[in-house]
C-alpha positions in Angstrom: -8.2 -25.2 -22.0 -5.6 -27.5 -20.4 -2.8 -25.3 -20.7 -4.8 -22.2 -19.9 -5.6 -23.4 -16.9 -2.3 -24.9 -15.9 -1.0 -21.3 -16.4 -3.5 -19.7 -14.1 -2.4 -22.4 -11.3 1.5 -21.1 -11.7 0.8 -17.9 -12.1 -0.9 -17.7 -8.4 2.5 -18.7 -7.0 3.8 -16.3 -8.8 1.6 -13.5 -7.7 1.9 -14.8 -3.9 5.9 -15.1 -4.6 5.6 -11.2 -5.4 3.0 -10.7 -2.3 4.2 -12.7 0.3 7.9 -11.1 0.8 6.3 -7.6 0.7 3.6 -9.1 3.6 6.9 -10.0 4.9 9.5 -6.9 5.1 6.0 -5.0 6.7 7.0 -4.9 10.2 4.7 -7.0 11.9 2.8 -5.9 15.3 2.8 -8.7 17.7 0.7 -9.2 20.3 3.4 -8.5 23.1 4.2 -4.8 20.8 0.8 -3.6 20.9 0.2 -4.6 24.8 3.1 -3.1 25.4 1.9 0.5 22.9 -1.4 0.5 24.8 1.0 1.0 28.3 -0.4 2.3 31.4 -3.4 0.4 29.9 -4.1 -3.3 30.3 -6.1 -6.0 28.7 -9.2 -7.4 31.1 -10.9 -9.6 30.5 -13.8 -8.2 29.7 -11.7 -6.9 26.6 -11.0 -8.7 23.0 -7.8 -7.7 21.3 -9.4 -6.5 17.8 -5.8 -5.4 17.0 -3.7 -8.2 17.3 -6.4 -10.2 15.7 -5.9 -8.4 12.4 -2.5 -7.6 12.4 0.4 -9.7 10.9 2.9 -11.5 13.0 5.9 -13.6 13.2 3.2 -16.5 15.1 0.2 -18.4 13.3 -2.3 -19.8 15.4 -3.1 -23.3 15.2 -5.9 -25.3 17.2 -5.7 -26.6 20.7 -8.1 -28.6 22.8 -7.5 -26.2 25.7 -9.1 -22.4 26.2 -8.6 -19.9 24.5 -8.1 -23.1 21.6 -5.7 -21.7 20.2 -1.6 -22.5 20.3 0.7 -19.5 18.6 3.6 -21.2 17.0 6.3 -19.1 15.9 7.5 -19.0 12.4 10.8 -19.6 11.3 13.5 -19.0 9.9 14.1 -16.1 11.7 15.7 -13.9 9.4 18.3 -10.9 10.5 16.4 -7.7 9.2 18.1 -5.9 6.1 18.9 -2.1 6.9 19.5 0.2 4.1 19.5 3.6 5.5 16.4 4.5 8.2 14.4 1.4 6.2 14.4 -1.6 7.6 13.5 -4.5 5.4 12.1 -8.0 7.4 12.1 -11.0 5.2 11.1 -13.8 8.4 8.3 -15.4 7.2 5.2 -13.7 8.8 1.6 -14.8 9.1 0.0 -13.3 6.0 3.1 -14.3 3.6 2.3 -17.9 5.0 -1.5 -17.8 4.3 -0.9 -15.9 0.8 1.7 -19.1 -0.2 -1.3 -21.4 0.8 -4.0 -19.4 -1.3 -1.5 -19.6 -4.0 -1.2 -23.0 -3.7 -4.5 -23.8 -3.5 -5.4 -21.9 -6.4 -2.8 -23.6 -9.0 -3.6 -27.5 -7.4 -7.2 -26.5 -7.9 -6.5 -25.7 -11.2 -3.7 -28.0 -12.3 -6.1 -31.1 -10.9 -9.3 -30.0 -12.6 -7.5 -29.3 -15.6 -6.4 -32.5 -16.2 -10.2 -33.9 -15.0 -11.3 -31.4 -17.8 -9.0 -33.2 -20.5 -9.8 -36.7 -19.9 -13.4 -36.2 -20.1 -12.7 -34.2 -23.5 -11.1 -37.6 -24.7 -13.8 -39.3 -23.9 -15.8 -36.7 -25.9 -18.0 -35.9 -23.0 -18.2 -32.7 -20.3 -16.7 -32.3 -17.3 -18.9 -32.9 -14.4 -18.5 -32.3 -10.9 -15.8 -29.6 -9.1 -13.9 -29.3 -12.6 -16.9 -28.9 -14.4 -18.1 -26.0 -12.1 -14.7 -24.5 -11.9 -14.2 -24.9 -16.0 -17.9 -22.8 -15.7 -16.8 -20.0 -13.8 -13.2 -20.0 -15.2 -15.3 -19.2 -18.7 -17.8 -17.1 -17.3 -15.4 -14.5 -15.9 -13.1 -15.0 -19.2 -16.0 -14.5 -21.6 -18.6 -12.0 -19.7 -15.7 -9.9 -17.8 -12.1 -9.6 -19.1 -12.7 -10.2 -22.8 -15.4 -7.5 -23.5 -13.2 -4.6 -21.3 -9.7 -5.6 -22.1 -10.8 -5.6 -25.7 -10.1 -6.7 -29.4 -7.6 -9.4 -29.2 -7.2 -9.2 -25.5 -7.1 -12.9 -24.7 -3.3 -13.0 -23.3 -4.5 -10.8 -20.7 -7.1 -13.7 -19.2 -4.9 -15.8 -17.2 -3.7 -12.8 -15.5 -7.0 -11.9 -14.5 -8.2 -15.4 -14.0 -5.3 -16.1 -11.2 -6.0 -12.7 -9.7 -9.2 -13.0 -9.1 -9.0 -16.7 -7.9 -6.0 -16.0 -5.7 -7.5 -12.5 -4.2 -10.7 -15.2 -3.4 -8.5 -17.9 -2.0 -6.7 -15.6 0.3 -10.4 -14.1 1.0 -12.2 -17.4 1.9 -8.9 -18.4 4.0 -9.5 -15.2 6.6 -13.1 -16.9 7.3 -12.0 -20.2 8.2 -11.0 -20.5 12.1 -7.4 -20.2 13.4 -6.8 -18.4 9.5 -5.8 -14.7 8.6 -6.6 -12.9 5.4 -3.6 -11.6 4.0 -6.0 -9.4 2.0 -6.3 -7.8 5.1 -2.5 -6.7 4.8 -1.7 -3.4 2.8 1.4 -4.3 2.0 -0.3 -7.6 -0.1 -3.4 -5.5 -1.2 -0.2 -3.0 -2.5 1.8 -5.6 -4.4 -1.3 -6.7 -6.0 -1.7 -3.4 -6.9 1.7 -2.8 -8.2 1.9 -5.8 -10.5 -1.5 -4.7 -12.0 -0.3 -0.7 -12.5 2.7 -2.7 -14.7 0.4 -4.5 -16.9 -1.4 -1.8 -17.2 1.4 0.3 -18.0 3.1 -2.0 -20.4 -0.5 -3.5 -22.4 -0.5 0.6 -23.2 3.2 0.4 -24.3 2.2 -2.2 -26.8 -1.0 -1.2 -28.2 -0.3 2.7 -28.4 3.7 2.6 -29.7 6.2 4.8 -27.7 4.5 8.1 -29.5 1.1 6.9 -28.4 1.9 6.2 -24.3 3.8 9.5 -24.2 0.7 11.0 -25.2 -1.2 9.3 -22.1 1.5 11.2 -20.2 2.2 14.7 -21.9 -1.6 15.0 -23.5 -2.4 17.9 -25.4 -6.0 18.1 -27.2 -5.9 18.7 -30.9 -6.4 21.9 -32.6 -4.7 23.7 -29.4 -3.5 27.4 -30.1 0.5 27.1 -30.1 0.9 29.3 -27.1 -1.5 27.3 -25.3 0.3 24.1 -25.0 3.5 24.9 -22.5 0.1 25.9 -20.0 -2.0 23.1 -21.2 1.2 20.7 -20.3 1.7 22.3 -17.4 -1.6 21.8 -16.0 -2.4 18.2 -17.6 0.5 15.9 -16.7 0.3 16.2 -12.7 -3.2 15.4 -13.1 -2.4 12.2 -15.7 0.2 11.1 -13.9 -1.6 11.0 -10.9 -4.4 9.8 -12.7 -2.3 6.7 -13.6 -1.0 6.3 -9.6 -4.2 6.5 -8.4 -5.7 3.8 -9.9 -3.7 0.8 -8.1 -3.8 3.0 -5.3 -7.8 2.8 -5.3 -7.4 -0.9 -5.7 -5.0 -1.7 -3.0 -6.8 0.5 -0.6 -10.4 -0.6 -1.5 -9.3 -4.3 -0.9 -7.7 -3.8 1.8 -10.3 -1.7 3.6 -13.3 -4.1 3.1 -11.8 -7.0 4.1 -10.5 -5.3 7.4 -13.7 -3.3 7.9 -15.6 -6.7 7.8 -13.3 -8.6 10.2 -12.9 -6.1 13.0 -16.7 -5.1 13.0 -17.2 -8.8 13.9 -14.7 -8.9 16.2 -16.4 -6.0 18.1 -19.7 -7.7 18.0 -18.3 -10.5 19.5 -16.1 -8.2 21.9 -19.9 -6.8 23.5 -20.2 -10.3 25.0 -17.2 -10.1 27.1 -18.1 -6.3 27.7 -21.1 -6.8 28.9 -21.1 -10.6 30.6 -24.7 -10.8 29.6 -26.4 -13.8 27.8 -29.0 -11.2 26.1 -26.2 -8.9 25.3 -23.9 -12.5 24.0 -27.1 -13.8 22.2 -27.9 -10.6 19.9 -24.3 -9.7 19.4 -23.6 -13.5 18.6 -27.0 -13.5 16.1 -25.6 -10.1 14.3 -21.6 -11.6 14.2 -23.3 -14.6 12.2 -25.3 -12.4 9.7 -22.2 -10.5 9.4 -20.2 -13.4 8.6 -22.6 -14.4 6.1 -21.8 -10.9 4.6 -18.6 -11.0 4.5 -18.4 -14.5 2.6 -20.5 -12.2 -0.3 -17.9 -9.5 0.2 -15.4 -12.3 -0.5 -16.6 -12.9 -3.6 -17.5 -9.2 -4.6 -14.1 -7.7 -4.1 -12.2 -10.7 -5.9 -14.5 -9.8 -8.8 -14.2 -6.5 -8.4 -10.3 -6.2 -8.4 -10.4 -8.2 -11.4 -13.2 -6.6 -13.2 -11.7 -2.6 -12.4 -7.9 -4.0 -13.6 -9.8 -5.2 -17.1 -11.5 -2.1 -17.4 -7.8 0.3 -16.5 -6.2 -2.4 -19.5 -8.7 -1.8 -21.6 -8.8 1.9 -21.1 -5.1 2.3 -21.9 -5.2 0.2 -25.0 -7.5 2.5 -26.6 -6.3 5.8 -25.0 -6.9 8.9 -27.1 
């Protein structure tokens, strides 16, 4: 259990490593850019900036005693952008990449500390109690009653895969809740690495349980006891669809994270926006009440997509390693 969980606490840096330059070459909106895209129009203040509240940046707001409590410091290095062709690639650190890197490390000191909490109880023959204890519970809740049984027959090498994913896509979601934070979930270019790196598992765990013959036939798929002159049509027709098939599952992940976690955060910013709109107190109180129960919905939908992500990526593994 030691080592298992040491690996899950790398393997978060190693998924924000992946994440965080992609949250990175994104070109960020700043506040100034999307002010100045809104042109003849300008901000009142009777107006909240939904916008450049969930967009990435090259700033990151920390707190300050004075209105509007916040100071934007800007990040640095700043890095000269990368042009290869019409693309431009920006690798200056940017406000999600930052808050991904802390997930990350959150995640594997978590880990890494209760892990070692977890083995000294063991040698003194007794259970781990406390934070480790509870995080040792859920760590073997999710391995036992989620990956195992939809991964499949020998499928324990996928579990800390799944474990950091799911711990990291909570970390980064918990982090967008706090004040002064950002949820780099809330950043498709994040939600699409993720996505990416669980299309190649997927992908490759089919590689090695089906044998070269046996992926092909996920790709080029012809149902047995097919007339001869019926399979150049039948291929024809079937391998667009499987090969889209195959794209649009990390496409459905990336963009079902993505959307809840922005949905959630700009509907509370509008809530919040009717009190400046309106300059009422009844108008603040209600929209303030309904921002709160909001909130308190979105700290579920924390948790929910996290699992979800993990529990839809066990199910795709599993699927592939016993396809046709």
């Amino acid at each position: 259990m030691n080592g298992f969980v040491r690996l899950m606490g790398a393997g978060a840096l190693v998924i924000a490593v992946l994440a965080g330059p992609v949250a990175a070459q994104e070109a960020p909106v700043t506040k100034e850019a999307f002010q100045a895209a809104q042109a003849p129009h300008a901000q009142s203040e009777r107006e909240i900036d939904i916008l450049g509240h969930l967009a990435n940046s090259h700033e990151i707001e920390l707190p300050y005693w004075k209105p509007p409590y916040y100071k934007a410091i800007e990040l640095k290095p700043k890095i000269p952008p990368v042009h290869i062709g019409s693309l431009v690639l920006d690798f200056s650190p940017t406000k999600h990449a930052v808050f991904a890197l802390i997930a990350a490390t959150i995640v594997a000191l978590v880990f890494i500390l209760s892990a070692r909490s977890v083995a000294r109880a063991q040698a003194r023959g007794k259970p781990a109690k406390g934070f480790a204890g509870a995080m040792e519970a859920t760590t073997l809740w999710i391995r036992q009653e989620v990956i195992l049984p939809n991964v499949g027959p020998h499928g324990e090498g996928y579990a800390p895969y799944l474990l950091t994913t799911f711990f990291f896509i909570l970390a980064c979601n918990l982090l967008g809740l706090l004040p002064w934070g950002a949820t780099a979930t809330g950043n498709i270019a994040v939600t699409g690495a993720l996505a990416v790196l669980a299309f190649v598992v997927i992908e490759i765990s089919g590689m090695r349980s089906l044998g070269f013959k046996g992926y092909m036939g996920t790709i080029f798929y012809l149902p047995p006891g097919l007339p001869t002159f019926l399979k150049p049509v039948m291929l024809l027709v079937m391998t667009p669809i499987e090969l889209i098939g195959k794209l649009a599952k990390p496409f459905a992940l990336a963009v079902r994270l993505f959307a809840n976690m922005t949905a959630g955060h700009a509907l509370v910013l509008a809530l919040i926006g009717l009190t400046f709109a309106f300059q009422s107190y009844v108008v603040g109180g209600v929209a303030s009440i309904m921002a709160t129960l909001v909130m308190m919905l979105e700290l579920f939908v924390a948790f929910l997509q996290a699992f979800v992500f993990t529990l839809l990526t066990a199910v795709f593994i599993g699927l592939m390693r016993a396809e046709h």
